[in-house]
C-alpha positions in Angstrom: 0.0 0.0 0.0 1.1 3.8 -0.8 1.4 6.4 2.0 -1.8 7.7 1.6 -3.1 4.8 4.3 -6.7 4.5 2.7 -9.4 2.9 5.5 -11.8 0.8 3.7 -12.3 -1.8 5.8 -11.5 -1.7 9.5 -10.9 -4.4 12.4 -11.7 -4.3 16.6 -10.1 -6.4 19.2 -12.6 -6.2 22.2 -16.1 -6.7 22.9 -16.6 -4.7 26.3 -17.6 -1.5 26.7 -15.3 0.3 24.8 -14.9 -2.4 22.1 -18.8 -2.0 21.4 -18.5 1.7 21.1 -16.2 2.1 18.9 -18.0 -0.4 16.5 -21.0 1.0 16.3 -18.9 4.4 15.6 -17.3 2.8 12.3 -20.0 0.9 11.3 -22.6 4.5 11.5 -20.1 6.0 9.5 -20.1 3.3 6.7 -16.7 2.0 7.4 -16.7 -2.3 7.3 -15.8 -4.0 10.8 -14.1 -7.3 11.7 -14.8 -7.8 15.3 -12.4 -10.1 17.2 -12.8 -11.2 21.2 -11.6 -14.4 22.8 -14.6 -14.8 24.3 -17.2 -14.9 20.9 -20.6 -14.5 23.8 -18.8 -11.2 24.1 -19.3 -9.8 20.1 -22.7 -11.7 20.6 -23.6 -9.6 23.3 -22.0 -6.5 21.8 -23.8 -7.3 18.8 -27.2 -7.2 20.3 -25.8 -4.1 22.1 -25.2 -2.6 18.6 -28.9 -3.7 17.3 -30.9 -2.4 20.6 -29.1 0.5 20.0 -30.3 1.2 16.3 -33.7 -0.3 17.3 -34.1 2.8 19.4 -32.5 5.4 16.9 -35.2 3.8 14.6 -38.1 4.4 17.2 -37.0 7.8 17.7 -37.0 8.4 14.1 -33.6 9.4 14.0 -32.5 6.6 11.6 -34.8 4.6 9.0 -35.0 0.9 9.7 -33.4 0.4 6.4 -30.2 2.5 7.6 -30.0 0.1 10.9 -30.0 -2.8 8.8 -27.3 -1.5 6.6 -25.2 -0.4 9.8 -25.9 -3.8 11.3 -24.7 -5.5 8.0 -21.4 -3.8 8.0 -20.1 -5.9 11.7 -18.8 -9.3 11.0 -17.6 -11.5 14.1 -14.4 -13.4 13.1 -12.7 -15.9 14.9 -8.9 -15.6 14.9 -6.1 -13.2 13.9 -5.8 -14.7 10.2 -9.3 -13.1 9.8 -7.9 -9.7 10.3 -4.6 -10.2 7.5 -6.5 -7.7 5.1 -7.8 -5.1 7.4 -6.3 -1.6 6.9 -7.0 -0.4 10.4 -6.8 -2.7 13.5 -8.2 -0.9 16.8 -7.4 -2.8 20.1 -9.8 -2.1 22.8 -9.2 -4.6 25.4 -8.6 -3.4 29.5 -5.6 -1.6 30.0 -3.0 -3.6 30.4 0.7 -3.3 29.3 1.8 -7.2 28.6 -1.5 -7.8 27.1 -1.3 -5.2 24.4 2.3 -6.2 23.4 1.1 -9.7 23.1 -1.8 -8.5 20.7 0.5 -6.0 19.1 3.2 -9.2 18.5 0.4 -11.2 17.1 -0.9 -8.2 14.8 2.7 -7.6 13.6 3.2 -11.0 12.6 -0.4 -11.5 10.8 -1.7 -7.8 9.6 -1.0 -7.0 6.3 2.4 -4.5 5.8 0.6 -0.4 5.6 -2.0 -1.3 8.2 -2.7 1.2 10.9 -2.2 -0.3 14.3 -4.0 1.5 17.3 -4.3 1.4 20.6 -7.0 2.4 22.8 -5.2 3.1 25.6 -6.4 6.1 28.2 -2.9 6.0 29.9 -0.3 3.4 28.7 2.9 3.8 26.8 2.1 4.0 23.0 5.8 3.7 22.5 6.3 0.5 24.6 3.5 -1.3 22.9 5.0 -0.3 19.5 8.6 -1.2 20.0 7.2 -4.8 19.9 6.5 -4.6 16.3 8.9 -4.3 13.3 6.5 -1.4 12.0 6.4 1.1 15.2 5.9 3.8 12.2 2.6 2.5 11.9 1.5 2.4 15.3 -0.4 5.0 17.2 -2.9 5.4 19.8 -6.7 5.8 19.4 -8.3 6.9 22.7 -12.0 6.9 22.6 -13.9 8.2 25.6 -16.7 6.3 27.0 -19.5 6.1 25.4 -17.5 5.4 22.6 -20.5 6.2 20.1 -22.0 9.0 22.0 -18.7 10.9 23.3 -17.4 13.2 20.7 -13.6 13.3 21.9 -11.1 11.1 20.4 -7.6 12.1 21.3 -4.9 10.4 18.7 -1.6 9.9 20.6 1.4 10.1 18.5 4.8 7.6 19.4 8.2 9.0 18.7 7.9 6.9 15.8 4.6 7.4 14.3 4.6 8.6 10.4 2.8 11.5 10.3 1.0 10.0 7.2 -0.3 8.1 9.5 -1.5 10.6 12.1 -3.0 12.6 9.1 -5.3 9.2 8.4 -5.7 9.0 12.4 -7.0 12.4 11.8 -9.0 11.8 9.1 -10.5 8.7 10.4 -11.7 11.2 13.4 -13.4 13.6 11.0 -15.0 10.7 9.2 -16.8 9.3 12.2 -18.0 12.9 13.2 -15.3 12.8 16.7 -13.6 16.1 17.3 -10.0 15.0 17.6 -7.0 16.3 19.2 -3.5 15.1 18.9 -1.2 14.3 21.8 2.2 13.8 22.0 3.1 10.2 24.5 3.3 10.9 28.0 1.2 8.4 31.3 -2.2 10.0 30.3 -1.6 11.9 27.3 -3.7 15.4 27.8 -6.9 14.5 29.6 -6.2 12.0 31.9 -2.6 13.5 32.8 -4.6 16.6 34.0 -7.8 14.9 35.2 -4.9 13.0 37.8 -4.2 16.0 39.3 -7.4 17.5 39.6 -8.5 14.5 41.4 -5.7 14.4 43.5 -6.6 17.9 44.8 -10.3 16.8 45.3 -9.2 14.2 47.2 -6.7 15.8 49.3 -9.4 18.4 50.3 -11.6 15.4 51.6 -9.2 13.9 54.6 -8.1 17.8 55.3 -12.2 18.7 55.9 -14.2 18.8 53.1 -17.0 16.0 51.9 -17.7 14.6 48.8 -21.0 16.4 47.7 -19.5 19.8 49.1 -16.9 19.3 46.6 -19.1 18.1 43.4 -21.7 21.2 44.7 -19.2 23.5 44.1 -17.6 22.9 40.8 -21.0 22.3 39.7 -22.1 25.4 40.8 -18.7 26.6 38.6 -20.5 24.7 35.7 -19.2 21.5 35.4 -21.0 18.8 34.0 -20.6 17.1 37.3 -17.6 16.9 40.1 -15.3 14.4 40.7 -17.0 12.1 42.7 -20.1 12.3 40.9 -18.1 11.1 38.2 -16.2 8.5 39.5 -19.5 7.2 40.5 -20.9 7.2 37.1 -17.5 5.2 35.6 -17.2 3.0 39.0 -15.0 4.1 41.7 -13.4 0.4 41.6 -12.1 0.8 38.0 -8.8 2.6 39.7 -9.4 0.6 42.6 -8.6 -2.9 41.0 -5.9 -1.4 38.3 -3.8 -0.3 41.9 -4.5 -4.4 42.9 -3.1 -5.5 39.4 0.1 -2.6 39.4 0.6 -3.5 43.0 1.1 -0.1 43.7 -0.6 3.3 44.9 -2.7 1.1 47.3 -1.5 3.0 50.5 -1.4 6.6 49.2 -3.2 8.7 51.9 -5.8 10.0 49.2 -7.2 6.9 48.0 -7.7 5.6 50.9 -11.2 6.6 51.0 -12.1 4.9 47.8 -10.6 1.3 49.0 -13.1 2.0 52.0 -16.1 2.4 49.6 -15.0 -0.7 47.1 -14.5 -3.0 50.2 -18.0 -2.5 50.9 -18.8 -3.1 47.5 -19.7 0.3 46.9 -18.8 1.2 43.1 -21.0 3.5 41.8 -24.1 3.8 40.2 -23.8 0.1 38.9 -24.0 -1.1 42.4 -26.5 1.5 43.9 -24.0 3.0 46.2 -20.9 5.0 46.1 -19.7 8.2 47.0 -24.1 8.7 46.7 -26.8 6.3 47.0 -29.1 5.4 43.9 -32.6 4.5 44.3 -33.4 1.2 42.3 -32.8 2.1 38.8 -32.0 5.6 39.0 -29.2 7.4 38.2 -30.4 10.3 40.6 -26.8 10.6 43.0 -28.8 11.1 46.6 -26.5 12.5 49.4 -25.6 10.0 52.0 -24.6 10.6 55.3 -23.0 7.3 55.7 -20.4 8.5 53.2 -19.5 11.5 55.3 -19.1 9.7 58.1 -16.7 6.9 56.7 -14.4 9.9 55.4 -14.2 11.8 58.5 -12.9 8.2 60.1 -10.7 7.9 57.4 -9.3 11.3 58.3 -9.0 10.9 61.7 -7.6 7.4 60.9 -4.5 8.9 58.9 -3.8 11.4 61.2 -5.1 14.6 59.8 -6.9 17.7 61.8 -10.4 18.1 59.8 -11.2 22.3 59.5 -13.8 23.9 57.3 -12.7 24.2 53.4 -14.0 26.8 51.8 -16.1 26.8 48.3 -13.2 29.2 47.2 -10.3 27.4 48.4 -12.4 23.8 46.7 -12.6 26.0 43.1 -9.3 27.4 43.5 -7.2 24.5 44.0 -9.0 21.7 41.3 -8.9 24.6 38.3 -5.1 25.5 39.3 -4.2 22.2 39.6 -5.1 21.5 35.9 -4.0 24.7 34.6 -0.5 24.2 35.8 -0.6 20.6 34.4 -1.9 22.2 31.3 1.1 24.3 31.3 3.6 21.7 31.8 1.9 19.7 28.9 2.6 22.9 26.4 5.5 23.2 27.4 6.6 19.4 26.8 5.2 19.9 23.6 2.6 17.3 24.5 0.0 19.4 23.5 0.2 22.0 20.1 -1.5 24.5 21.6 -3.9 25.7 24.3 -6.5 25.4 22.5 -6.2 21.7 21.7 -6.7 21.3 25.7 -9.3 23.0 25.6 -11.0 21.1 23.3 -10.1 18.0 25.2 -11.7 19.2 28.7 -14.6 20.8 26.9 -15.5 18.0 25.1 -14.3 15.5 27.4 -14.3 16.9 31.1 -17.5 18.6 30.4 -15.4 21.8 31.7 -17.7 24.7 31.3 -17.2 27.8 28.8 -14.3 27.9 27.0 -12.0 25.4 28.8 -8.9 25.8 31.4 -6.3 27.4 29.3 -8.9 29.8 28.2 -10.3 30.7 31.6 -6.6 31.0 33.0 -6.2 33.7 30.2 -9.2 35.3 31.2 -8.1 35.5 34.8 -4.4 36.9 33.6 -1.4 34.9 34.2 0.2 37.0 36.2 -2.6 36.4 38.7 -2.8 32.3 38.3 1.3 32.6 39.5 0.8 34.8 42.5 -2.1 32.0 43.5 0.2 29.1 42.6 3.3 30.6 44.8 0.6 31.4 47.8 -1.1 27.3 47.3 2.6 26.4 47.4 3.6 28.5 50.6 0.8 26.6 52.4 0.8 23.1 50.8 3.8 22.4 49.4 5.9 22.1 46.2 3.1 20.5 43.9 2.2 23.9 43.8 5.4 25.2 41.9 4.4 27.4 38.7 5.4 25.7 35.5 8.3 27.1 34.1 6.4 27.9 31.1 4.2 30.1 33.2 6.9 32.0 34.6 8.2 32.6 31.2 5.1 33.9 30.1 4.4 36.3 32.9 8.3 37.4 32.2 7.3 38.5 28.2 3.9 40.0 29.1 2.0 36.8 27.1 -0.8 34.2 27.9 -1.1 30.8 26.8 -2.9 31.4 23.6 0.8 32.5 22.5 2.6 29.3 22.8 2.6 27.3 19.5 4.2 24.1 19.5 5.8 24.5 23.3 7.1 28.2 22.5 5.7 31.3 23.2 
């Protein structure tokens, strides 16, 4: 095949969640899908997924019953990896798991056609680790859909140090095709969004064993105009996702600030999927309901680790979760991770569900100047995790905001 890297006909690995997503993406944007699990109930049950979802598109006269035939007619469940030699795009969606994506990468390499795009839909792993498995890491390149894969409109296409940028223009492409608003990050643990959303949560969390309670915290950054606060949405995408990844890395189980999310999963409260989390959830509702119960467990937990509870503020709660992404957001522009401000933006607005015109833009807004001056006073009181980026000190230096920086230079 030429370097223009023409997808005509596309393959999945992975029927779960984000496998089934990303099918019905392809397949309502006309592109042909070989789908490909170990387990074949799981493309059955990801094909009746795909087909209850078209049923109600149909009933809602959004589609034509013709239309979800069609879509349905373009997913074919294979059986093996010899099944996929022809595809020109392979997208691996299975959990996130370093050895296991270099095994499926080893396999791909060895059976994929030469000039097949190899993706990853990794939210956080090394896209450079699982390439260097293959003799074609040019040709490898992460896909990172957000969940729902069909409904969410982000992708974020992560380039390796070896990517071809033919390929990331196809990647990009591809994105445009399927009606995603796509932003391209450079390869770093999280890429833009989730390297950011790390620290936001940290601060969220931090603020809980120092005082605060969980529907204090989602109040106010609702009130801000989030979509919803962290909690809220950890209890949408189950608070034992994290939990169970720390069991399988064997590591980060005993930092102070997650200690009140191993509490919750012990009790076998994960979210809205179990009817308790952070809230409680009346029998099929997704209505989060305050419970008191939570409080209590995380002012033990507190008290437990040692920490004096006092009253945090609703400013102080605002203050520290939007400066604790827009100083991540500056370290990513100045690693070059991201091009521009903008392109985080468009990653926590359509994302994050940050409101207005994203973090980079409302640090603008604020002035820079101002942001360092709060930075330097969060870092007198809590410590050197509060350091400016240099970036930032640079641009308060030359008088410029982050809307300057192109490429990691202002």
């Amino acid at each position: 095949m030429s370097n223009n890297y023409k997808i005509e006909q596309a393959a999945v690995i992975g029927a779960g969640t984000m496998g089934r997503g990303i099918v019905i993406s392809l397949a309502n944007a006309g592109i042909p899908v070989l789908w490909l699990d170990n387990n074949p109930d799981m493309v059955a049950a990801g094909l009746k997924m795909a087909e209850d979802t078209w049923a109600q598109n149909v009933a809602k006269a959004r589609i034509t019953p013709g239309e979800a035939s069609l879509r349905r007619s373009r997913i074919q469940a294979v059986s093996g990896y010899a099944d996929l030699a022809e595809v020109d795009l392979v997208i691996e969606a299975v959990y996130e798991n370093l050895e296991l994506k270099q095994q499926i990468f080893r396999t791909l390499d060895s059976t994929v056609k030469q000039g097949a795009i190899l993706a990853s839909n990794t939210s956080a792993l090394d896209i450079d680790a699982i390439a260097a498995v293959t003799e074609r890491p040019q040709d490898v390149l992460g896909l990172h859909f957000f969940s729902p894969a069909h409904i969410m409109k982000l992708l974020e296409i992560v380039r390796g140090a070896k990517t071809a940028p033919a390929v990331l223009d196809a990647a990009v492409a591809l994105g445009q095709r399927i009606g995603k608003i796509s932003v391209v990050a450079g390869n770093c643990d999280g890429f833009i969004g989730n390297r950011m959303l790390h620290t936001y949560v940290f601060e969220a969390r931090s603020m809980l064993l120092e005082g605060a309670f969980p529907h204090q915290i989602d109040s106010v950054l609702q009130g801000f105009g989030f979509a919803m606060g962290p909690f809220r949405m950890y209890d949408v995408v189950g608070i034992d996702l994290e939990w169970r990844a720390r069991e399988l890395a064997g590591k980060g189980q005993d930092v102070d600030q997650v200690q009140v999310d191993n509490r919750l999963c012990e009790l076998g409260r994960f979210g809205q999927k179990s009817g308790q989390g952070y809230y409680q959830y009346a029998p099929g509702s997704r209505q989060a309901e305050h419970d008191p119960l939570v409080d209590d467990l995380v002012q033990r937990e507190s008290e437990r680790l040692g920490y004096q509870r006092r009253n945090v503020g609703a400013e102080e709660i605002l203050e520290r979760c939007l400066l604790a992404l827009v100083n991540e957001g500056a370290k990513i522009l100045e690693e070059n991770i991201a091009a521009n401000s903008r392109d985080i933006d468009l990653v926590y607005l359509n994302g994050y569900g940050f409101p207005a015109d994203g973090p980079m833009a409302w640090a603008d807004a604020q002035g820079v100047a101002h942001i360092r001056e709060r930075l330097l006073h969060l870092r007198e009181h809590l410590g050197e995790r509060w350091q400016p980026a240099k970036l930032i000190d640079r641009l308060v230096a030359d008088g410029k905001q982050f809307s300057d920086v192109q490429e990691g230079k202002a």
